[in-house]
C-alpha positions in Angstrom: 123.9 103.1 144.8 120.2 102.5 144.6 117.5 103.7 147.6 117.7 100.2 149.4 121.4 100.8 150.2 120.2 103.3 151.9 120.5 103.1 155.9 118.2 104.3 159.2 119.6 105.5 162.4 117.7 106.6 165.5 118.9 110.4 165.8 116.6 111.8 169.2 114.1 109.5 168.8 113.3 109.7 164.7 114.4 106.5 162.7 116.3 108.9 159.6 116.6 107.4 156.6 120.4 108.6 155.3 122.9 107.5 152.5 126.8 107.3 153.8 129.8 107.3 151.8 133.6 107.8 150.9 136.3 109.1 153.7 137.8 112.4 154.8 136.4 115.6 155.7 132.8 115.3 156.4 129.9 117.1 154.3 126.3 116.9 155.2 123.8 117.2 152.0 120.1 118.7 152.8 117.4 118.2 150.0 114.7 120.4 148.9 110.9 120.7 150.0 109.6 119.0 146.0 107.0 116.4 145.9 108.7 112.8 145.8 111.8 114.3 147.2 114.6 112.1 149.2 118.1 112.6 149.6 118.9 110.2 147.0 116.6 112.0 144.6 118.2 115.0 145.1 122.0 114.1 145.5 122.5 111.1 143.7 125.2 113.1 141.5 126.8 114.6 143.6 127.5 112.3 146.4 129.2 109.8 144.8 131.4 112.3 143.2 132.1 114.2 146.4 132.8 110.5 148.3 135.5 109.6 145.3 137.3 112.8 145.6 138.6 112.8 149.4 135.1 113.7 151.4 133.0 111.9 153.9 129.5 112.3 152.2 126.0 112.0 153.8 122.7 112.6 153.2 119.6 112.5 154.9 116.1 112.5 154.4 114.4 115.6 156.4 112.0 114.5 159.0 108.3 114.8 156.8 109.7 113.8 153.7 110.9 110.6 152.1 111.8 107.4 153.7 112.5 109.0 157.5 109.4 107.9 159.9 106.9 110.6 160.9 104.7 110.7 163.9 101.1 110.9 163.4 99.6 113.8 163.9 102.8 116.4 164.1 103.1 119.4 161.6 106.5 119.7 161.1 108.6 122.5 160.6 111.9 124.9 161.1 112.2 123.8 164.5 111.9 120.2 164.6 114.0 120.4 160.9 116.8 122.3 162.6 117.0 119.9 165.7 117.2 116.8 163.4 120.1 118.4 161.8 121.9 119.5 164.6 121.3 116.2 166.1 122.3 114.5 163.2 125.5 116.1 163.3 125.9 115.3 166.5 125.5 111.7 166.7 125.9 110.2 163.2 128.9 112.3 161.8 132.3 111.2 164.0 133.6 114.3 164.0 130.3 115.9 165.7 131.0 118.9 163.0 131.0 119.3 159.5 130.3 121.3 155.9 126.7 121.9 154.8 125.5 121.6 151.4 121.8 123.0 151.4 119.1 123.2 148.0 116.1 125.1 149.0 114.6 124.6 151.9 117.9 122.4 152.9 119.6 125.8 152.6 117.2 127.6 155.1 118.0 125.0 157.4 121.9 125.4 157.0 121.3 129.0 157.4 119.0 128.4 160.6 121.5 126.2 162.0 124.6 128.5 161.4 122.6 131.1 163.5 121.8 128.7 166.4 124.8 126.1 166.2 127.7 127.9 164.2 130.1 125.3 166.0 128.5 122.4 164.2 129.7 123.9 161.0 132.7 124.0 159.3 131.8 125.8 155.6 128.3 126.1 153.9 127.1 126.1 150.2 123.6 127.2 149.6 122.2 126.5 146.1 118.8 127.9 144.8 118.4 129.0 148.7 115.6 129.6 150.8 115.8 131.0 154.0 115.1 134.9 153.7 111.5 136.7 153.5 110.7 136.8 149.8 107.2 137.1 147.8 106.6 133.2 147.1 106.8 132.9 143.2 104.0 130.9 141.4 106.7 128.3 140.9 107.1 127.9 144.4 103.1 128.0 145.0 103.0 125.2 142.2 105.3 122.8 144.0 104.2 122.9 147.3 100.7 122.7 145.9 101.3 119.6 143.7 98.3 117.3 143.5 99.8 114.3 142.1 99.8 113.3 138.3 102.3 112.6 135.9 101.0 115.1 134.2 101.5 117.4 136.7 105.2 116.2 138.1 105.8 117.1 134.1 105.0 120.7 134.2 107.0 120.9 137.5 110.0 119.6 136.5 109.8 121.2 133.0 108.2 125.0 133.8 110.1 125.5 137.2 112.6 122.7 138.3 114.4 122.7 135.0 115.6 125.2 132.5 117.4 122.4 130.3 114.6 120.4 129.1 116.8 117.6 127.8 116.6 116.5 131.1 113.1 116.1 131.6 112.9 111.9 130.4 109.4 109.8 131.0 112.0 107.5 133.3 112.5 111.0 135.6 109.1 112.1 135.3 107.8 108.1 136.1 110.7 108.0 138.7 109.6 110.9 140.7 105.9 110.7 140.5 105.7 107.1 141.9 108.0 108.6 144.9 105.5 111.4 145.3 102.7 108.6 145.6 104.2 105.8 148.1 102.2 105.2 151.1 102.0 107.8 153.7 104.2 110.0 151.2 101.8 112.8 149.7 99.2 112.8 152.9 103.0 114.1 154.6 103.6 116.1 152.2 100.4 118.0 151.7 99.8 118.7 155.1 103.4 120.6 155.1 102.4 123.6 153.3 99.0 123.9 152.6 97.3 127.6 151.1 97.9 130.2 151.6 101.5 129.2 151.5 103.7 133.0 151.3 103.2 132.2 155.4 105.3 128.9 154.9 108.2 131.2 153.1 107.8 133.5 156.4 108.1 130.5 158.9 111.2 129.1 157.1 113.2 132.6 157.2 116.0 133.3 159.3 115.4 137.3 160.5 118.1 139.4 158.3 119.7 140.8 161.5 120.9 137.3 162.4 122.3 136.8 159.2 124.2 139.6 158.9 126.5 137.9 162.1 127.2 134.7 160.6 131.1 134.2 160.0 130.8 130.8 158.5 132.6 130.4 154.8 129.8 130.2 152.6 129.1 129.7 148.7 126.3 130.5 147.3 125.0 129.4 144.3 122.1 129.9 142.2 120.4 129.0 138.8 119.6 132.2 136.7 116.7 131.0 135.3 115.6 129.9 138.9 111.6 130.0 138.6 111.2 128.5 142.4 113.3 130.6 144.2 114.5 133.7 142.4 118.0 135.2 141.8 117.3 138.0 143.6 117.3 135.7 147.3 120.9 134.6 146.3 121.8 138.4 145.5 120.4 139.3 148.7 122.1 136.9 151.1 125.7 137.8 149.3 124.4 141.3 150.7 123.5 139.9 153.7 126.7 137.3 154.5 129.7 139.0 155.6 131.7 135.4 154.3 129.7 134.5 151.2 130.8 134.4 147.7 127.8 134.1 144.7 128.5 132.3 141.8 125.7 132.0 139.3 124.9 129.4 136.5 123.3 131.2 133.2 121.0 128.4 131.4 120.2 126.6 134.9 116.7 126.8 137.1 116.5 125.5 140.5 118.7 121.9 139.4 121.8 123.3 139.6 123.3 120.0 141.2 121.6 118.0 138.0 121.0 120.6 135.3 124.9 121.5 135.5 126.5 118.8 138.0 129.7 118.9 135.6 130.4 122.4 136.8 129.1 122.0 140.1 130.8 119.1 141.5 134.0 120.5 140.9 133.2 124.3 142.4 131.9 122.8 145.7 134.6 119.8 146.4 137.2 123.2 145.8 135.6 125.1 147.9 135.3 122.5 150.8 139.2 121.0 150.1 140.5 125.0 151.3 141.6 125.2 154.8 
C-alpha cells in the first residue's frame, strides 16, 4: 500500500486524509508530532499486519500534519486534535467505537479522549506516550524545532528516533525529509510548536487527577532507550492507570512500532483479540 491508496473523508468539516484496511474488530492508529510525519509514515508496519490478522485497521493523518487539509490561519491543538478523533470515530468507523493505538502525541490524544469520551473506546495501547507534565527532553526540543535538511532529519532519526541505527538508510532519511518539505507541510508544522516549547508538553497533558479515573484496558509500551519521551512518562502512567500494564523494549528509542515491529505486532494484536 503506497500514500496514493490512501483516502479523504469529510469528518466535521476537515477533508482527513486516512488509510483503511482488513475486517473485524476495529483499531484506530494515531501518529506522532515528527517533522514529515503521516499515518502511513508512521504505521506502515503495523497496519497491514494488524488488517491480516482478524482487525479492522485505520489510520489517520492528525488535523496540522500530513496530507489532511488545514485552514489558514488556525493554531491547532488538543482540542481541535481530540474532536477530530472523536469525530472520526464517530462517523468513519461502523461500529462508532473502537481500540486506540497512540505513539507520542497520538497517545496524549488517546488518553485525552478516554477522559472526555471513554465510550468511544474499547482498549488503548500507548507507546513512547505523551500526555502527562514532564520536563521536555532536548530530544523532544530537537524535533519540534527541526529546520529542514537532510542533514538534520539524519541526526533526528539517528540521536533520538532510533536506537538501532541499522535502520537509519539514505532511502528513510530521503523518504522523510522530502515529506517534511511538500508544500504547505513545514510552514504547518512549524507554527505548531514554536520556542519555548516545555509550554507545548503542558498544553498536550491530561491533569493526573483525571487519569487516575480511567477504567479503559490499556498497554503501555515504551522504548528504553527513549531520547524523545523518557521511560520515566511510561513508569508514571502504569502509576497513574488503575488498568494499564507496561511492557518495555531494552535496545529500542521512540520507534518501537519500526525499531522492534517483530515483537510488537504480535503484543498488541494479543492484547486487542482478549475479550
Amino acid at each position: 500500500m503506497a500514500i496514493e491508496e490512501g483516502a479523504f473523508i469529510s469528518v466535521r468539516g476537515i477533508d482527513t486524509h486516512y488509510h483503511e484496511a482488513g475486517t473485524g474488530k476495529p483499531i484506530v492508529l494515531i501518529h506522532g508530532s515528527g517533522p514529515g510525519v503521516t499515518a502511513w509514515a508512521n504505521w506502515r508496519i503495523t497496519l497491514p499486519y494488524l488488517a491480516e490478522h482478524g482487525f479492522h485497521v485505520f489510520a489517520y493523518d492528525i488535523v496540522g500534519f500530513g496530507y489532511t487539509s488545514r485552514s489558514a490561519g488556525v493554531h491547532y491543538g488538543m482540542t481541535h486534535w481530540i474532536e477530530q478523533l472523536a469525530a472520526f470515530i464517530e462517523d468513519v468507523v461502523p461500529e462508532r467505537r473502537a481500540s486506540l493505538v497512540g505513539n507520542s502525541l497520538g497517545g496524549a490524544l488517546a488518553i485525552g479522549l478516554a477522559v472526555r469520551r471513554p465510550e468511544l473506546i474499547e482498549r488503548m495501547v500507548l507507546m513512547g506516550s505523551a500526555g502527562i507534565s514532564f520536563p521536555i527532553t532536548k530530544g523532544l526540543d530537537m524535533v519540534w524545532g527541526y529546520e529542514p535538511s537532510e542533514a538534520a532529519m539524519r541526526e533526528l532519526i539517528a540521536t533520538y528516533f532510533a536506537y538501532d541505527k541499522s535502520i537509519v538508510t539514505d532511502d528513510l532519511v530521503k523518504a522523510r525529509y522530502q515529506a517534511s518539505v511538500q508544500p504547505g507541510f513545514h510552514e504547518s508544522y512549524s507554527s505548531l510548536f514554536p520556542a519555548p516549547r516545555q509550554r507545548w508538553v503542558e498544553s498536550i497533558a491530561t491533569p493526573e487527577d483525571q487519569i487516575k479515573k480511567i477504567s479503559i484496558p490499556t498497554l503501555l509500551i515504551h522504548g528504553r532507550e527513549d531520547r524523545v519521551i523518557p521511560l520515566e512518562v511510561g513508569y508514571r502512567l502504569l502509576q497513574l492507570i488503575p488498568t494499564a500494564d507496561l511492557h518495555v523494549f531494552g535496545r529500542c528509542g521512540h520507534w518501537t512500532q519500526i525499531e522492534r515491529a517483530a515483537d510488537f505486532n504480535p503484543l498488541v494484536a494479543h492484547f486487542f483479540a482478549a475479550d
